[in-house]
N, C-alpha and C positions, 0 to 999 in steps of 0.2 A: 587716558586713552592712548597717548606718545608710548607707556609702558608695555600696552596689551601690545600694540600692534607690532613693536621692540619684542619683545615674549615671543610670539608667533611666528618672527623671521629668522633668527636664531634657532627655535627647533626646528623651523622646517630645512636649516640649514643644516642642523644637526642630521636630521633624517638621512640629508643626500648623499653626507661622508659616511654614515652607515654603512647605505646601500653602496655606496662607490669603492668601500672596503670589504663587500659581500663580493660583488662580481667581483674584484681582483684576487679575490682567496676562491673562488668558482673556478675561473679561467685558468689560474694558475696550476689549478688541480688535473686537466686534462692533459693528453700527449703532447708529449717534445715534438716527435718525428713522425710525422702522419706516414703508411706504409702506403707506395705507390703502387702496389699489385691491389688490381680489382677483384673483387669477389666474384669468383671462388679460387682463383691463381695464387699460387702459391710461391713464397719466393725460394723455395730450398728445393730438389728434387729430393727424394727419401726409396732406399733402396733398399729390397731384402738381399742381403749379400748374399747368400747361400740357395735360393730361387734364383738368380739370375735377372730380376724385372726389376725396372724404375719407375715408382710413382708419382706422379705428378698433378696439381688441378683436383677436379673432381675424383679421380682416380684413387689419389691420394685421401680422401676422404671419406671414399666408399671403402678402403682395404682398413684403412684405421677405427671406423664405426664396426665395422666386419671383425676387429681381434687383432688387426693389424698381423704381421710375416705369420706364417706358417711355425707351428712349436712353439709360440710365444717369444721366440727372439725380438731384439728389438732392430729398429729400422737404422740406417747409419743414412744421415742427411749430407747433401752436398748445397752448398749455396748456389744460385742462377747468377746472382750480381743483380745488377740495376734494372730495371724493365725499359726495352725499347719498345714506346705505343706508337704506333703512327697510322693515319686515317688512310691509308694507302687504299 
């Protein structure tokens, strides 16, 4: 009986380092660096250099679904930097 019940604590022990080696190879698997721009904001503005416009956000979104710049050029990105959010 001492045996079974020995038997039974051991795999369930076993079980838990499984599982406790599954979520750490899970978790580990997702982003480093969560991006702090909300959807749909975008962090880089994206410009047709030869039109003259900067895209931005949604904006941004609708001209790139749409074929993005005019003649198939492509768009030259600027970065924003870090987002300042404030509940103002």
């Amino acid at each position: 009986m001492a045996k079974k019940t020995l038997q039974g604590i051991v795999m369930l022990l076993g079980e838990f380092i499984a599982l406790y080696v599954i979520m750490l190879l899970v978790s580990s698997c997702g982003p480093t660096v969560k991006d702090q721009w909300p959807y749909p904001m975008t962090s880089f503005f994206a410009e047709c250099e030869y039109e003259g416009k900067v895209f931005v956000d949604r904006e941004y979104i609708k001209r790139k679904t749409a074929g993005g710049c005019k003649n198939g050029k492509p768009f030259k990105y600027y970065d924003r930097g870090k987002p300042t959010l404030t509940n103002d």
